[in-house]
N, C-alpha and C positions, 0 to 999 in steps of 0.2 A: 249210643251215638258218640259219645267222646270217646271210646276207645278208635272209633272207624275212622272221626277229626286225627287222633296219634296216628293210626297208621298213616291216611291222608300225608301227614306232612311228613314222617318217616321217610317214606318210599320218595322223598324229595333229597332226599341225605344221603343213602345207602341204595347199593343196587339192589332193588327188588328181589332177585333169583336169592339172595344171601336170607331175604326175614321167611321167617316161618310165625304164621298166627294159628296160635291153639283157641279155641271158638268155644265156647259155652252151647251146651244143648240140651239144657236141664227145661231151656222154656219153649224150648220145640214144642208145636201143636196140629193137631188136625182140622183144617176147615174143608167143609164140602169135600170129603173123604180122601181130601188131599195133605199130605205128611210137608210141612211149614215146618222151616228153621230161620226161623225170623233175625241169627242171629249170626249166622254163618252169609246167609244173604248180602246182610248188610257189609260184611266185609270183605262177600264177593265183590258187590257191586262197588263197594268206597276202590281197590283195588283197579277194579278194572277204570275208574272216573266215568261210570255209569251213572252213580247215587245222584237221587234228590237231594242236593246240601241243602237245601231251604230247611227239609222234615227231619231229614237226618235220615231216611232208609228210602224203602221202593228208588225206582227208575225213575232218571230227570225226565222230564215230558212224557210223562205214564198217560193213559188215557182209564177210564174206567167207564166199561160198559156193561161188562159180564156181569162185574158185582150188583148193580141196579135190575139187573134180568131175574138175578138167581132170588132175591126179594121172594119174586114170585112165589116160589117154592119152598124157601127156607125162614121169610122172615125179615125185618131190617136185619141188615148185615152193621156190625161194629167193629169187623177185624180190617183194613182197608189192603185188598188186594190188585191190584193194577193188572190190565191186560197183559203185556208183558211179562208181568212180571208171574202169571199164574203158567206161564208156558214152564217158568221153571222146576214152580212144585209138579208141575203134572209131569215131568220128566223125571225128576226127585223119586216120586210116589210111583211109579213104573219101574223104573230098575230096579226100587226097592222090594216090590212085588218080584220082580225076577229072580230076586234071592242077593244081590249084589250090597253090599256094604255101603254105610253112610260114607267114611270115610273115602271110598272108591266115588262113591257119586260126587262127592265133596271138589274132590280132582278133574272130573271128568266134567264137571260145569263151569269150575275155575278157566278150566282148558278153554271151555267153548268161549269163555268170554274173554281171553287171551290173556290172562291173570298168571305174570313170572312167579310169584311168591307161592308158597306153600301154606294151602287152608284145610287147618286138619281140626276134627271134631274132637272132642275134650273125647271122648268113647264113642265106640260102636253100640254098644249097649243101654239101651233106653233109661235114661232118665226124668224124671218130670220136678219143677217145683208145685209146690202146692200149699198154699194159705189159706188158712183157720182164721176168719174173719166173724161176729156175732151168730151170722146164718150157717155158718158150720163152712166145712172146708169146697173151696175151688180153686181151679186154675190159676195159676197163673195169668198167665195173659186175660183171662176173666176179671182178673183184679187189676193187671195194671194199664193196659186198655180200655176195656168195657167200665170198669169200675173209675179208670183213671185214679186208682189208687187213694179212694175215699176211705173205703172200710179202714176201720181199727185191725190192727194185725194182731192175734193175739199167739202168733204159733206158725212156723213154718215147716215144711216137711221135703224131704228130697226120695219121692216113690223112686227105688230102685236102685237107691245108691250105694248101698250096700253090696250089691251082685255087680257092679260095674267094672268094667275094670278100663286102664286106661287105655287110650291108643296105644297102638305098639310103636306108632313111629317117635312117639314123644319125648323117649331118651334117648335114641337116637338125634333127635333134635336140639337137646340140651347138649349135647356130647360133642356136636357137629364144628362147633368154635364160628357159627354162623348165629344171628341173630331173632330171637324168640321172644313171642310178647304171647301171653297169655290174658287173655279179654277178659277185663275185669266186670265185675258186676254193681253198677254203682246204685241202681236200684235195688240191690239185693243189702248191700252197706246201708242203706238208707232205711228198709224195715228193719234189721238188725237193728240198726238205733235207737226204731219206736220202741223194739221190746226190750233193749237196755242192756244187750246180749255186748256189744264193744266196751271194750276196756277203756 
């Protein structure tokens, strides 16, 4: 959310078409078989002046109806996904089925929502965080959500990090003499800190 606040007031300074935001998507998730980038989202939508600034992500005047439905089926729901705002994973999680790239979908939703700035995923290639809490390891978003980041951290893990490799437009982006903000992770600073790992 404070990264989305920088860009917000950013793109009040500088033209648009000049930044480039490289997006975290280590905490990308799957809900109801839908592929969520909860993080790319958010600064689709801060971009476009779609966002809920009150919550700091989803759409201003979201409605939620689906999520209360799906109950039915799946259980209370703890991830909050908005009407709206579900057209977009299911569009996400389709192309992605078609074989089409994050980084290309990334573009291609930016577009739809008429977003000048360039939103590019930190990689094509899957990453996840993952936290080693007393009960053994989960999600991400299981801990900082659902958990609201209770659990004791004792151990964090990055599945896939290793094999990743970066975007390809990313040095190109550095190179550009155009402006580049890389979304920081400030809840990820913040368990580093429980487990003592900052200098």
């Amino acid at each position: 959310m404070g990264a989305a606040k920088f860009i917000r007031g950013l793109v009040r300074r500088i033209d648009p078409a000049r930044l480039t935001v490289i997006v975290n998507t280590g905490d990308d998730e799957t809900f109801y078989g839908l592929h969520v980038s909860p993080d790319i989202d958010t600064v689709t939508y801060t971009l476009a002046g779609a966002v809920n600034r009150t919550q700091g992500w989803g759409l201003e005047g979201e409605s939620f109806n689906v999520l209360p439905a799906l109950e039915r089926f799946y259980g209370k729901p703890w991830f909050g996904l908005g009407d709206r705002d579900l057209a977009t994973h299911l569009y996400r999680t389709e192309r992605m089925r078609q074989g089409v790239s994050l980084s290309r979908i990334t573009s291609e939703i930016a577009q739809a929502f008429n977003v000048k700035s360039r939103i590019m995923p930190m990689s094509d290639d899957r990453v996840r965080t993952r936290v080693r809490i007393d009960a053994g390891w989960i999600d991400f978003q299981d801990y900082f959500v659902r958990q609201q980041c209770r659990p004791v951290v004792h151990e964090l893990a990055f599945d896939g990090v290793t094999l990743a490799r970066p975007h390809v437009g990313i040095t190109a982006a550095l190179r550009s003499g155009g402006v580049v903000v890389a979304e920081m992770r400030a809840d990820l600073i913040r368990a580093k800190l429980l487990l003592g790992w900052a200098s």
